[in-house]
KOLDOVO-267840 format. One line per 8 residues: number of its first residue (from 0); for each residue x negated, y, z of N, C-alpha, C, O. Coordinates in pm, whole numbers, padded with zeros to 5 digits. Atoms other than C-alpha are relative to their C-alpha. Example, Ala and Ser with C-alpha at 12.3 -4.5 7.8 and 13.67 -1.06 7.14 Angstrom:
0> -00089 -00119 00000 -01230 -00450 00780 -00090 00120 00000 -00194 00118 00066; 00082 -00119 -00006 -01367 -00106 00714 00077 00109 00073 00026 00220 00090
This chain:
0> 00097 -00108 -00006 -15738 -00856 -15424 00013 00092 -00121 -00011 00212 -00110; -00004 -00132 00145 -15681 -00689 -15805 00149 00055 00013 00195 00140 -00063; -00117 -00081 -00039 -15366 -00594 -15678 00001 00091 00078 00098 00166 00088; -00006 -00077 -00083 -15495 -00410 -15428 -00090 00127 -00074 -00056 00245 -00072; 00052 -00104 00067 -15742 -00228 -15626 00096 00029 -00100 00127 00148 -00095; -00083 -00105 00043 -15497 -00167 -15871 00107 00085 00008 00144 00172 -00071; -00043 -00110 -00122 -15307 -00003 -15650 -00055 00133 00041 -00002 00244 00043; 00077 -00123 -00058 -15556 00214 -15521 -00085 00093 -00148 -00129 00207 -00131
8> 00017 -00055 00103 -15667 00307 -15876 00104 00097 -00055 00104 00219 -00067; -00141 -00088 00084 -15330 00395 -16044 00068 00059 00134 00173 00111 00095; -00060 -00098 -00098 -15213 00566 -15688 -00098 00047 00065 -00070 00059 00185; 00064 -00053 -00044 -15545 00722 -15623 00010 00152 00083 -00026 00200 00190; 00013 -00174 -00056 -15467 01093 -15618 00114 00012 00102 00136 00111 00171; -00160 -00013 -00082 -15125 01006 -15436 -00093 -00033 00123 -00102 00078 00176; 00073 00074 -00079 -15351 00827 -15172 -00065 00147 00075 -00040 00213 00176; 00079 -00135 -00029 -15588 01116 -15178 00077 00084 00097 00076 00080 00220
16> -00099 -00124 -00053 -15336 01412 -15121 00045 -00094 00125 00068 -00049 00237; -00052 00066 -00174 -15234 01197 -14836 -00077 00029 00109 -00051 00088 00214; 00039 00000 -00102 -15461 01168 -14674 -00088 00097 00049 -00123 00108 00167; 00030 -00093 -00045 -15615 01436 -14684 00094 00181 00069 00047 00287 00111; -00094 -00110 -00040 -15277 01675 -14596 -00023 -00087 00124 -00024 00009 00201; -00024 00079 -00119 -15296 01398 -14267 -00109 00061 00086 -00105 00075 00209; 00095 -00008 -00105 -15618 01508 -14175 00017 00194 00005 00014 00262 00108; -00004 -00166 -00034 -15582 01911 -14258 00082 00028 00108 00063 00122 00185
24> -00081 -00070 -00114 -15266 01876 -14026 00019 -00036 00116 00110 -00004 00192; 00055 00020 -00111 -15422 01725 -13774 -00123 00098 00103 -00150 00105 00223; 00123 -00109 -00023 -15717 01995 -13770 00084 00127 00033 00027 00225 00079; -00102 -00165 -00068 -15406 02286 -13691 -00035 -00031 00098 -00088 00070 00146; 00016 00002 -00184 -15466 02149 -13318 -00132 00074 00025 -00149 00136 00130; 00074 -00009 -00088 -15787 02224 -13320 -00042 00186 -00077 00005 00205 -00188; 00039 -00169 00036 -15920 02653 -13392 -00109 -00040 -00092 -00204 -00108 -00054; 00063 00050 00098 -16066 02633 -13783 -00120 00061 00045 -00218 00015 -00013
32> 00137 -00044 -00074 -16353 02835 -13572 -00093 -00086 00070 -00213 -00058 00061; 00077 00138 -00022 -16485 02506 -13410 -00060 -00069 -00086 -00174 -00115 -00075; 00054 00095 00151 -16503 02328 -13765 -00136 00058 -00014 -00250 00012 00000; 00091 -00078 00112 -16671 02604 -13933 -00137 00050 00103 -00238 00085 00043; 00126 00016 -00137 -16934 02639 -13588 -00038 -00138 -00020 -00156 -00168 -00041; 00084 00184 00021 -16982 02250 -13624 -00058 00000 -00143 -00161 -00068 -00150; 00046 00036 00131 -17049 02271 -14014 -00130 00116 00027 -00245 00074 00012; 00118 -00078 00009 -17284 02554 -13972 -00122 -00060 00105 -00238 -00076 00068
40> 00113 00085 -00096 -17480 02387 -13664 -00062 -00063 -00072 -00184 -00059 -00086; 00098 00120 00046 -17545 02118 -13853 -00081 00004 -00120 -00176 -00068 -00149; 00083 -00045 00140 -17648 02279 -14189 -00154 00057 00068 -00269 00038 00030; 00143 -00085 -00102 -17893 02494 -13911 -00058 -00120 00033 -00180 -00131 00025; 00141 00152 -00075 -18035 02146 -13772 -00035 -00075 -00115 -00103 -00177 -00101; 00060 00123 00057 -18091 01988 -14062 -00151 00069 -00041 -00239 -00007 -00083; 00137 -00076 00016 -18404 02278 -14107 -00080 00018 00138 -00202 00036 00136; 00035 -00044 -00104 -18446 02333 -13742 -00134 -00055 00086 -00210 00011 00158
48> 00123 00036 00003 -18706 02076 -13698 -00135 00063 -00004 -00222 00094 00079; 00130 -00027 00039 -18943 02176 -13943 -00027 00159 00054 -00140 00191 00092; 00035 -00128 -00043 -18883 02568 -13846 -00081 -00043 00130 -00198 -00004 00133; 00068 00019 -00156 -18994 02445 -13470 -00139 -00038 -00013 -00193 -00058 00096; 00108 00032 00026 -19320 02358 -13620 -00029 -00165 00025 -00137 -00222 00038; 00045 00143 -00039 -19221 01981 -13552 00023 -00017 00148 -00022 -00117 00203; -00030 00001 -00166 -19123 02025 -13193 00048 -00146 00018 00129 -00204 -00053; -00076 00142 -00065 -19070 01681 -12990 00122 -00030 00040 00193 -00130 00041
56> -00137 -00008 -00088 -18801 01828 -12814 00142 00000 -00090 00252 -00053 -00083; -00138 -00068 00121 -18594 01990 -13112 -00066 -00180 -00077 00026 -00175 -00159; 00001 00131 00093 -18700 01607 -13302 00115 -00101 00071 00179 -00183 00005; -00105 00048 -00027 -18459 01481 -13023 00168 -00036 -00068 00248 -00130 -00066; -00127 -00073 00004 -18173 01672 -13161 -00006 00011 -00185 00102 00040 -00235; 00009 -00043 00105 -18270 01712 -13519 -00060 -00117 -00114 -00140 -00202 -00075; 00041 00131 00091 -18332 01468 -13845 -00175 00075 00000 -00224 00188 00010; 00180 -00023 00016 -18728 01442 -13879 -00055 -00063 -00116 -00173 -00061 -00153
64> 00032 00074 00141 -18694 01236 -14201 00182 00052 -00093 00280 00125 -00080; -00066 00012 00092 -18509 01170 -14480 00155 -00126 00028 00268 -00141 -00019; -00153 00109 00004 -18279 00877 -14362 00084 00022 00095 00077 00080 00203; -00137 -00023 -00042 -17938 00837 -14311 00009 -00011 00133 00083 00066 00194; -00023 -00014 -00184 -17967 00757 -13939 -00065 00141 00062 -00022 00179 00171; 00022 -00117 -00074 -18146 01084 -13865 00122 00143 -00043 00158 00235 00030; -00116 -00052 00018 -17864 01245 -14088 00099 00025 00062 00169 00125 00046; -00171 00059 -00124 -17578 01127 -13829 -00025 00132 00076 00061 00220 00082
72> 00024 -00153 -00113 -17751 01422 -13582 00054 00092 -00069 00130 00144 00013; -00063 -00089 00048 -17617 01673 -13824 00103 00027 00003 00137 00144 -00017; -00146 00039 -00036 -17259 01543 -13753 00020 00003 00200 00109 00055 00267; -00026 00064 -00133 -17334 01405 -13378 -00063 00118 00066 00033 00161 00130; 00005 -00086 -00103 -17484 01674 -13188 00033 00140 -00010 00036 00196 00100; -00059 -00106 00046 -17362 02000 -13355 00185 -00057 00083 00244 -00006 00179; -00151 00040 -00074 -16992 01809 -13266 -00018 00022 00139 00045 00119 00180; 00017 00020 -00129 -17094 01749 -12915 00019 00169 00059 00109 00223 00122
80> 00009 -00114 -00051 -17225 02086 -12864 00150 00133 00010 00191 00192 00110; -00123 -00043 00060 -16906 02272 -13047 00079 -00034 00101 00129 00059 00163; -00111 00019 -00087 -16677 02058 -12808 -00011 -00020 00112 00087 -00073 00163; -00009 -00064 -00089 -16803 02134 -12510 -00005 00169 00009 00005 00240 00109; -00051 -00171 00036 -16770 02504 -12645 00152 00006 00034 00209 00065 00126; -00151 -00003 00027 -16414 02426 -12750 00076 -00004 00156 00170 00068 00190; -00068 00045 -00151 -16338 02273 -12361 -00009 00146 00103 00078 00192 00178; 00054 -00091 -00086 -16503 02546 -12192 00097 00176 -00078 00097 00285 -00021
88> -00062 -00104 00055 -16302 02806 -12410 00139 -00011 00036 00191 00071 00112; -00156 00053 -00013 -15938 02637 -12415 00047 -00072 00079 00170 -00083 00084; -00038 00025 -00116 -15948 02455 -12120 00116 -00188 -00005 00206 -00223 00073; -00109 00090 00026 -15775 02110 -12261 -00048 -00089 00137 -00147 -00061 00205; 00039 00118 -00102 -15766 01785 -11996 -00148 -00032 -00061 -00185 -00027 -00178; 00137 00008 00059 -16139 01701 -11968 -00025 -00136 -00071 -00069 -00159 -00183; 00038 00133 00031 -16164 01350 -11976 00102 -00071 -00156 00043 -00131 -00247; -00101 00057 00128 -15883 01233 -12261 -00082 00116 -00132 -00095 00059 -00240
96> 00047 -00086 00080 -16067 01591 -12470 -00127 -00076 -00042 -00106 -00108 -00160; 00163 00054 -00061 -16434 01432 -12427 00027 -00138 -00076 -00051 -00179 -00161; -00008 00156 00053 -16276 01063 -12518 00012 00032 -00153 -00087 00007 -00222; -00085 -00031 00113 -16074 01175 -12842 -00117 00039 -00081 -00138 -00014 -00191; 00109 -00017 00086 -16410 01362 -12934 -00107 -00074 -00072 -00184 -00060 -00168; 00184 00087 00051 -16660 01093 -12938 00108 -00078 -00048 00195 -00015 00012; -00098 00076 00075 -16377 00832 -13135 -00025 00116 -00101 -00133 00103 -00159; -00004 -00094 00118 -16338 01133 -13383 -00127 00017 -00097 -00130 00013 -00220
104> 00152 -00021 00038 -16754 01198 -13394 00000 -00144 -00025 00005 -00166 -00146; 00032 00141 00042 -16791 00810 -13390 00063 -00042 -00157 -00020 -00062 -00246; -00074 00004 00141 -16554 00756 -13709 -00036 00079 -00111 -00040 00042 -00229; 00095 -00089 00123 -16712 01036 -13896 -00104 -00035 00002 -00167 00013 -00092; 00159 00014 00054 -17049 00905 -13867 00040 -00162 -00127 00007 -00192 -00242; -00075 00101 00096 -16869 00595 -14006 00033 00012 -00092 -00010 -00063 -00179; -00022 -00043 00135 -16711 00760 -14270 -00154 00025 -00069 -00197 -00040 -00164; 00124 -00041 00082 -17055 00926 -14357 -00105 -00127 -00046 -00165 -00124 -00154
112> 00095 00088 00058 -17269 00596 -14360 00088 -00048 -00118 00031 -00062 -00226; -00056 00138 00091 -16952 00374 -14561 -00022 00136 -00130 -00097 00108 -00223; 00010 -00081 00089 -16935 00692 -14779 -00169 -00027 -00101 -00215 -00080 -00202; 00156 -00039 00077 -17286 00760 -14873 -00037 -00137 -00078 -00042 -00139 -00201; 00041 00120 00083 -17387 00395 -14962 00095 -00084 -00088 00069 -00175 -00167; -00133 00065 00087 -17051 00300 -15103 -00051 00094 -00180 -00096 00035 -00278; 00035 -00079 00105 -17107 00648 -15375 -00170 -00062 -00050 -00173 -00087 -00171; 00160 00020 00036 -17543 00545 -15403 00044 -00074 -00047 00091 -00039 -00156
120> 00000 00147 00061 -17484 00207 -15482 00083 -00041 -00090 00070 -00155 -00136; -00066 -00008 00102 -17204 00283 -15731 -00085 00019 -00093 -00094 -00060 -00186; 00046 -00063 00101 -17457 00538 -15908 -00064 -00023 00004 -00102 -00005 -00112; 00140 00030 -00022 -17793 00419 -15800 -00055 00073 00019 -00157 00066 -00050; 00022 -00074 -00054 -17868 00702 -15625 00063 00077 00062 00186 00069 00051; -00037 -00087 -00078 -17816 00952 -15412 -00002 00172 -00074 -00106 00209 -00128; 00048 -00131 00078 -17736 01354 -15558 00051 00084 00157 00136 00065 00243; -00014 -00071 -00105 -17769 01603 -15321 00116 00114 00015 00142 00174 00119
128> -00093 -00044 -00087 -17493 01778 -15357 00140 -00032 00048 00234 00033 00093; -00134 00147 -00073 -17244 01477 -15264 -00081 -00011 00117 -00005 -00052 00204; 00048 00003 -00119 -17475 01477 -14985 00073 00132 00096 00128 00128 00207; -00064 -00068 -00074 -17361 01782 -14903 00133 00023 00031 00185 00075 00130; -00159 -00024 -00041 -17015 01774 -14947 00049 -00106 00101 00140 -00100 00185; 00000 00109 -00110 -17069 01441 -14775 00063 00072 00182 00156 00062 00262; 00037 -00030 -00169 -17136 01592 -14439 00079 00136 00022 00078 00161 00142; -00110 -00054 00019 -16874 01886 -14513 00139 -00085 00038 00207 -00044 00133
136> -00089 00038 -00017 -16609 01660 -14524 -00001 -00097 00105 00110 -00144 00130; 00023 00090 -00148 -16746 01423 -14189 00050 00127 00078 00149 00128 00152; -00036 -00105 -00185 -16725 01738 -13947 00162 00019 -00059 00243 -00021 00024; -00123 00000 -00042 -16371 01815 -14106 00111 -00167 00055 00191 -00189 00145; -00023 00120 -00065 -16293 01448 -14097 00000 -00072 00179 00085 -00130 00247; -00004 -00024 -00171 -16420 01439 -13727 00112 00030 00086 00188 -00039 00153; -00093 -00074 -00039 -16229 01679 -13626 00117 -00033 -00023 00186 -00030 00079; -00133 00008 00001 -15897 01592 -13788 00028 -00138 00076 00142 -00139 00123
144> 00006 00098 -00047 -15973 01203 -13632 00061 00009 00162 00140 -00049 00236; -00015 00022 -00198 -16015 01333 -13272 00170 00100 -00033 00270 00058 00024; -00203 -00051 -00055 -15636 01546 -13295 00074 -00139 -00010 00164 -00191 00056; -00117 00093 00006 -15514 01277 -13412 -00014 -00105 00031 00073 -00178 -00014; -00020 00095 -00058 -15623 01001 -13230 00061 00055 00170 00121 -00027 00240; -00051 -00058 -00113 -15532 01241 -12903 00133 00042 00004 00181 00115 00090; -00174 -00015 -00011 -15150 01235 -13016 -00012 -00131 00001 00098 -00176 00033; -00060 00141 -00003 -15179 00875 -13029 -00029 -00088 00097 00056 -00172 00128
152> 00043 00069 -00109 -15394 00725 -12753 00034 -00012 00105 00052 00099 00154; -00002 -00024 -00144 -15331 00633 -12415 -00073 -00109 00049 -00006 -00190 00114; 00082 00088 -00041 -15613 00411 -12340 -00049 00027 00157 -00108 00120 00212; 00081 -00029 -00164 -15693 00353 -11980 -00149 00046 00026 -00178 00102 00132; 00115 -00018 -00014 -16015 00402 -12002 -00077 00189 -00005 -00162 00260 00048; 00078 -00178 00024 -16033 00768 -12166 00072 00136 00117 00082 00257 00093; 00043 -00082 -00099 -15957 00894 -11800 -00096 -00058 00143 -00085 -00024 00260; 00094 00054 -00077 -16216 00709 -11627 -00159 00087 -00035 -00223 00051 -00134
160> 00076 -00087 00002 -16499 00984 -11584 -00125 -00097 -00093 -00148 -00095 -00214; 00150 00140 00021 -16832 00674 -11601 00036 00051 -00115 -00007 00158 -00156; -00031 00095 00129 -16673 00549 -11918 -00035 00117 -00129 -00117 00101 -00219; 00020 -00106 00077 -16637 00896 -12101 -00133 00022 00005 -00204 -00032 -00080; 00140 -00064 -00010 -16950 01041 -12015 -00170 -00093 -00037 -00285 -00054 -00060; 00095 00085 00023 -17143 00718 -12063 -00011 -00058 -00169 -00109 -00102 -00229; 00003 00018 00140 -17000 00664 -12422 -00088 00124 -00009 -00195 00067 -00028; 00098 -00157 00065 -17211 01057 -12496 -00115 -00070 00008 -00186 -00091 -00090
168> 00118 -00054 -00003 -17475 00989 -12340 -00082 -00140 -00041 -00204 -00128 -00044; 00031 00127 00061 -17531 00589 -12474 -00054 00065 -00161 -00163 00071 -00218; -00015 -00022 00105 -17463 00707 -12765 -00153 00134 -00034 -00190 00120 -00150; 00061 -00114 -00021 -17732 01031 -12728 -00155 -00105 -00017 -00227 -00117 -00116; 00084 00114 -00082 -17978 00771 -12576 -00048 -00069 -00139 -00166 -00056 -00170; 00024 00076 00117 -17963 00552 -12919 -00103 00100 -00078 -00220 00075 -00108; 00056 -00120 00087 -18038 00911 -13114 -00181 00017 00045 -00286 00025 -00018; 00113 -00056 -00082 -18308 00983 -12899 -00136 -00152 -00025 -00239 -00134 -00089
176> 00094 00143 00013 -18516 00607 -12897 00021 -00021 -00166 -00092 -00042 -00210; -00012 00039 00101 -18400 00545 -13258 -00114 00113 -00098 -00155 00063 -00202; 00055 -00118 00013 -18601 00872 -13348 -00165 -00008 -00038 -00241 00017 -00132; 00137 00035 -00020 -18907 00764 -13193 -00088 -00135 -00042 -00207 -00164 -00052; 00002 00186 00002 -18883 00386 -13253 00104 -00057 -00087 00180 -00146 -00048; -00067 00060 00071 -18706 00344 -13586 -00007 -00138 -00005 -00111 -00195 00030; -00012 00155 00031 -18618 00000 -13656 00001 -00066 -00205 00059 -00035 -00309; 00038 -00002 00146 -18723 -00129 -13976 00113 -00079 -00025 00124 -00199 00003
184> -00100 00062 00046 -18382 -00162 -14130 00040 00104 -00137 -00056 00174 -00168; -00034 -00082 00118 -18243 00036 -14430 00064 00154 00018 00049 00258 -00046; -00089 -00130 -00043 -18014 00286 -14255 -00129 00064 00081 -00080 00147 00158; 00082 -00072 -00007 -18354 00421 -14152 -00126 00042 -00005 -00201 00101 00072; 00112 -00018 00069 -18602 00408 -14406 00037 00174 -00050 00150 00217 -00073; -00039 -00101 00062 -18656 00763 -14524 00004 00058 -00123 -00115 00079 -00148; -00016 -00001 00139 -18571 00861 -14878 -00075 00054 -00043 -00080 00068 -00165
């Protein structure tokens, strides 16, 4: 194990630049006009709430607190929305487009929870504007995930209509009950 961290110490920035030229040149597939529509959505929902005066409907779709699970909506439905933009614009295969997306959105919310509490629990807190770059670098992260798990996949499943459409809307479904009926766990106490 101290071989591995020192590894990843003394070849940090090599690591870095890696992986982050892996994901920029994975994001050429997709038009940097999608990103920068998904990063702005979600900067717009994370106020959109309280502008609505508290709306039930917009609380679906929008964080209503402070914790990290209502955070994820800032990533998860701005993406959603964006890539049925993107489909309806460019026309890719529906079902393998749709799969690739939610794997891409799923992994960035991943990144964003291991991120966030990996950095807090280093510093013993949270600063807001690692929060923000946080959720900056999930939607490009996202995004470079789904190109590049859609050069690599051929899972039977991500052309089976059900399967696609039922990962969204499971997944939607959680957002939506988790909202109303947090679960007293940590990932969504609010800060």
């Amino acid at each position: 194990m101290s071989h591995i961290i020192h590894y990843v110490t003394t070849n940090f920035k090599k690591i870095f630049h890696t992986v982050c030229t892996e994901i920029i040149s994975c994001i050429q597939g997709t038009a940097l006009h999608f990103v920068l529509v998904a990063a702005f959505l979600g900067t717009l929902n994370h106020f959109l709430y309280f502008l609505s005066g508290q709306s039930p409907i917009i609380a679906l779709f929008c964080p209503v607190n402070e914790s990290v699970w209502e955070h994820l909506k800032l990533l998860y439905f701005p993406f959603l929305f964006v890539s049925i933009w993107e489909y309806l614009s460019l026309h890719p295969v529906v079902l393998p487009f749709f799969y690739c997306r939610y794997l891409g959105v799923l992994l960035g919310m991943f990144f964003t929870v291991s991120v966030f509490y990996t950095y807090s629990g280093i510093l013993g807190r949270n600063f807001l504007i690692l929060d923000i770059l946080l959720f900056y670098s999930s939607v490009i992260f996202s995004f470079g995930m789904s190109e590049y798990i859609s050069g690599k996949t051929r899972s039977p499943h991500e052309t089976e209509p059900g399967f696609v459409v039922s990962l969204w809307l499971i997944t939607s479904f959680f957002f939506f009950v988790f909202t109303c009926f947090p679960p007293d766990l940590p990932l969504f106490y609010s800060a």
